[in-house]
N, C-alpha and C positions, 0 to 999 in steps of 0.2 A: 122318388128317391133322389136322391142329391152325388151326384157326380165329382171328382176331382180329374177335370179333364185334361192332360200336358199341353200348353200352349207355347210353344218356342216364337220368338220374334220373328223370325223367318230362318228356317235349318238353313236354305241354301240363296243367294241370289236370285234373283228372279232374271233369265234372258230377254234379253230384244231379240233373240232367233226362235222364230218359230217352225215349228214342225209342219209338216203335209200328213195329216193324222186325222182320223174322226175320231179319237178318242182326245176327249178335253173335262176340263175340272169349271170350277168355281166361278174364272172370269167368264166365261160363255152363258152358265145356267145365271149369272147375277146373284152369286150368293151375298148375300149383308159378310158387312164385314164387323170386327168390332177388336177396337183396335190394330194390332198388328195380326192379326190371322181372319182367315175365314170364318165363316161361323154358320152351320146349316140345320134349322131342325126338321124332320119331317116325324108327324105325329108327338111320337111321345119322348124320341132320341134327338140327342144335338151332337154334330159332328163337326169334327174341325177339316174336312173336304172330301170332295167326291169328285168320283171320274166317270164318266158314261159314254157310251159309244153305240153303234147303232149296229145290229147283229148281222151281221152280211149274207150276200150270198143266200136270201131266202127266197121263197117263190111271190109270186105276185098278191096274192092273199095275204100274205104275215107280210108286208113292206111298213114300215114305221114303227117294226117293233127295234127296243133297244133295252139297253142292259144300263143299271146303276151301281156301282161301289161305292159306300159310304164307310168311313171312319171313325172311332172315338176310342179314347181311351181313358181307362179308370187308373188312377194313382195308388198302388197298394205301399204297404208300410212292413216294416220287418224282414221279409223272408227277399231271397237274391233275385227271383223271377215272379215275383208279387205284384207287376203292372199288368193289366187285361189290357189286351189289344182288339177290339172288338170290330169284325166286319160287317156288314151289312147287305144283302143286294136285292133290289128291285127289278121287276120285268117293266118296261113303259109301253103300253098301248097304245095306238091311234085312239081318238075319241071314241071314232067309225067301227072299231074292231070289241067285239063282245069278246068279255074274258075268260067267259064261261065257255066260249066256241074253241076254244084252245085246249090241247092236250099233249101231253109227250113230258120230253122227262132235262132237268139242267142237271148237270154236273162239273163244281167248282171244284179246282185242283188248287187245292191250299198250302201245296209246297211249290214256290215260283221257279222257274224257270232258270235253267244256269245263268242264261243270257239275260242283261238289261236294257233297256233301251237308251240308244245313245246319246240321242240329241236331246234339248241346245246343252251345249257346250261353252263354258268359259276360261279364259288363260288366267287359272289360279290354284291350278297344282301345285304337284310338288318339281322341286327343280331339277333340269337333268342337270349332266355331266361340266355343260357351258354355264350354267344358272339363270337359264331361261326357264320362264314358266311354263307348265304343258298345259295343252287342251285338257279338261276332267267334265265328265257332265252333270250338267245340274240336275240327281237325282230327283228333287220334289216338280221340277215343270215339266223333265221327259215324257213324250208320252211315244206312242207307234204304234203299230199293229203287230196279229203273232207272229205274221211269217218273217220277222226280225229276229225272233227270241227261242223260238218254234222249227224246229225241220220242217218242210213241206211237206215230208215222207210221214213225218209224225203225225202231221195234221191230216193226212189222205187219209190214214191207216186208222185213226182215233173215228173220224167219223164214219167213216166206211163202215167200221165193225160198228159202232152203233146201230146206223140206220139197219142194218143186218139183223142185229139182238132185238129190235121196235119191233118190224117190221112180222118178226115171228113169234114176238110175243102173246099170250094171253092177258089183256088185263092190261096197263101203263108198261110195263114192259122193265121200270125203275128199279124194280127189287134184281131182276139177271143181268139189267145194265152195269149196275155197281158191283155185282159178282165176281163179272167177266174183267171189270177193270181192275177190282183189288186182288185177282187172284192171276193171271194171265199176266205175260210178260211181252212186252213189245220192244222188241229190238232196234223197230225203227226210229222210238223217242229215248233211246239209253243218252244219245249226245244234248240233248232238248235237259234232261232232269238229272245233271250232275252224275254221267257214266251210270245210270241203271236202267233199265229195261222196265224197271215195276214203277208207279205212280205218284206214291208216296201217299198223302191222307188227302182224302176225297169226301166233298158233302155232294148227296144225290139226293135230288127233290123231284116231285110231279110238280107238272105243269099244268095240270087239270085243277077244277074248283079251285081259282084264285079267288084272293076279293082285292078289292081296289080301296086304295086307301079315300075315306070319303072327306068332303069339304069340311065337315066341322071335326073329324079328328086332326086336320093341318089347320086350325082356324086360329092357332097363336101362332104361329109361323107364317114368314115373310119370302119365306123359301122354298121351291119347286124344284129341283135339282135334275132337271131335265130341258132338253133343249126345246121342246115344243110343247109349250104350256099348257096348249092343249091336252096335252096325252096325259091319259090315266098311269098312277104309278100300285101295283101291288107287293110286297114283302115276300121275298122267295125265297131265301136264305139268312143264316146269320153262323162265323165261325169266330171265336174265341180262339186267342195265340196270346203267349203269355212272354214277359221278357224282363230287363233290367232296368233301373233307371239311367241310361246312360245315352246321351246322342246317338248312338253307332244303333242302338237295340231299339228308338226308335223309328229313326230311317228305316231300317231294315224291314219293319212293320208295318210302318202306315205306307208306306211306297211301294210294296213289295209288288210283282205284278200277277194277279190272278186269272189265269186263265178258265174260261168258261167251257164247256162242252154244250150245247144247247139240241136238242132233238125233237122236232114235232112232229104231230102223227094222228093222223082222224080218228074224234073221237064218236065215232056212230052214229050222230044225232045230225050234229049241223059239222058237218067234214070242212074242214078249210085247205084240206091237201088230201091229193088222192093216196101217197105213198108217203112215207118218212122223208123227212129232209133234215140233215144235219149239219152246223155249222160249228164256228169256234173262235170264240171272240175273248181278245186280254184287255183286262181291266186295270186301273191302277189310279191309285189320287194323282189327279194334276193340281199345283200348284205353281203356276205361271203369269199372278200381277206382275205387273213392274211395281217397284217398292212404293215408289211417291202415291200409290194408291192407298197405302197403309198410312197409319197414324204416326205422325212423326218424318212423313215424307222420305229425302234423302239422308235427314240424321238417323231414321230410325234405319236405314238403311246399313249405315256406318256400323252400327252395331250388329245388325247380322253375320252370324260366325259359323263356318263349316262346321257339320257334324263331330267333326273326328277331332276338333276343338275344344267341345263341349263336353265338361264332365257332367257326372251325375250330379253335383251339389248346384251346379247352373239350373239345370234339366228340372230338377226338386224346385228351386227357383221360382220357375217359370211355371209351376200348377196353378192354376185356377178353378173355381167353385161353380159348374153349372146345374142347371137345374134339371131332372129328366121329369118334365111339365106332364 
């Protein structure tokens, strides 16, 4: 099938400030670029960036695993919120780690967080009072961890009750995990998800019987979206979000930051933990070259123009025709 994927010049400037983050995009994994954007396919999708970070906080048997978000979006026609904003996410293994010896259960929180991540930051706001520029961040190369975005309290509490619901379950334990989350109210993430207590929309997956994507389904792709090329990448989620043609409706999408709830737990056979261990990891597309990397160097730099600039007849513009190989 044949894709119209939105390809903007660059939504936002690219910083010389870099973050203190393990969560990173496109310049880190080496994705190909082609022209003025990233360009990533893995298997059968191509996306315009991905962010990946490495799951914390696990016990000594699962170290190297890490999490991938990937991006792409379809160009609809007619109707006000007729663009598909399509997410993607990968689990990455050590070479050394069997994916079959894994079990337990992920859950993506598909409505992000009040809070964004702040850094880098550029002086090209809007003007105060004096008509000095203000610091604004550059939403596309921000990147950080949750406990930025995340209460702490929300992050005890979140996993806590997990490894709790694993730990007594029968069976993966996935079908009471997503129960307890879409039904139960937690107070302690009401300031975390825009004044509520409940969740919002949640994808919950097992982590058991992965498969790994194999060398010849990525064998037209120049792209591995992960930091250690080594590692095996398997497909564990995918969430569709829907929006307008307009700058503001795609920032808001392809940047948006998804938090992961991840939970492992032995699966009978070959144990890799003796009790549930639960983490929680945010995700988000980095998009952090510096411009001269793109086509057209500094000029094409000149031309890149704030989100909140761009109308939709630009945004329409700026479509391009990829292939899903």
């Amino acid at each position: 099938m044949a894709y119209r994927t939105l390809t903007l010049l660059s939504l936002l400037l690219s910083s010389t400030f870099a973050q203190d983050s393990d969560l990173v995009g496109c310049k880190a994994v080496s994705c190909p670029i082609e022209g003025t954007e990233d360009r990533c396919t893995v298997a059968e999708d191509t996306f315009l960036g991905i962010g990946t970070a490495p799951i914390p906080d696990v016990p000594s048997s699962l170290e190297g695993l890490s999490l991938v978000k990937a991006a792409n979006l379809t160009v609809g026609e007619g109707e006000e919120n007729a663009h598909e904003f399509k997410s993607i996410y990968y689990l990455g293994t050590p070479s050394d780690l069997e994916v079959n010896d894994l079990a337990g259960c992920a859950v993506f929180f598909n409505d992000p967080p009040a809070k964004i991540f702040q850094y880098p930051t550029e002086l090209a706001g809007p003007r105060d009072d004096n008509g000095e520029a203000q610091n604004v961040t550059n939403t596309a190369a921000a990147s950080g961890t949750c406990s930025e975005v995340i209460d702490q309290a929300c992050i005890d509490r979140l996993t806590e009750r997990a490894r709790g619901i694993i730990d007594d379950a029968d069976g993966d334990g996935c079908a009471p995990l997503e129960d307890e989350l879409n039904s139960s109210s937690f107070d302690e993430c009401s300031a975390s998800w825009i004044g509520s207590s409940l969740l919002g929309n949640l994808t919950v997956t097992s982590l058991a019987s992965l498969s790994t994507i194999s060398g010849s389904q990525n064998s037209s792709s120049d792209c591995w979206p992960i930091v250690s090329k080594s590692d095996n990448l398997s497909e564990i989620a995918e969430n569709t979000a829907y929006g307008n043609g307009t700058a503001a409706a795609y920032t808001q999408q392809v940047y948006k930051i998804t938090p992961v709830l991840t939970v492992f737990s032995g699966n009978g056979d070959n144990n890799l933990v003796d009790e549930a261990t639960s983490q929680m990891t945010c995700l988000k597309i980095v998009k952090d070259r510096p411009a001269e990397d793109y086509e057209g160097g500094e000029e094409g730099a000149a031309f890149q123009t704030r989100p909140s600039l761009l109308g939709a007849g630009v945004v329409t513009f700026m479509a391009v025709l990829l292939a899903r190989l």
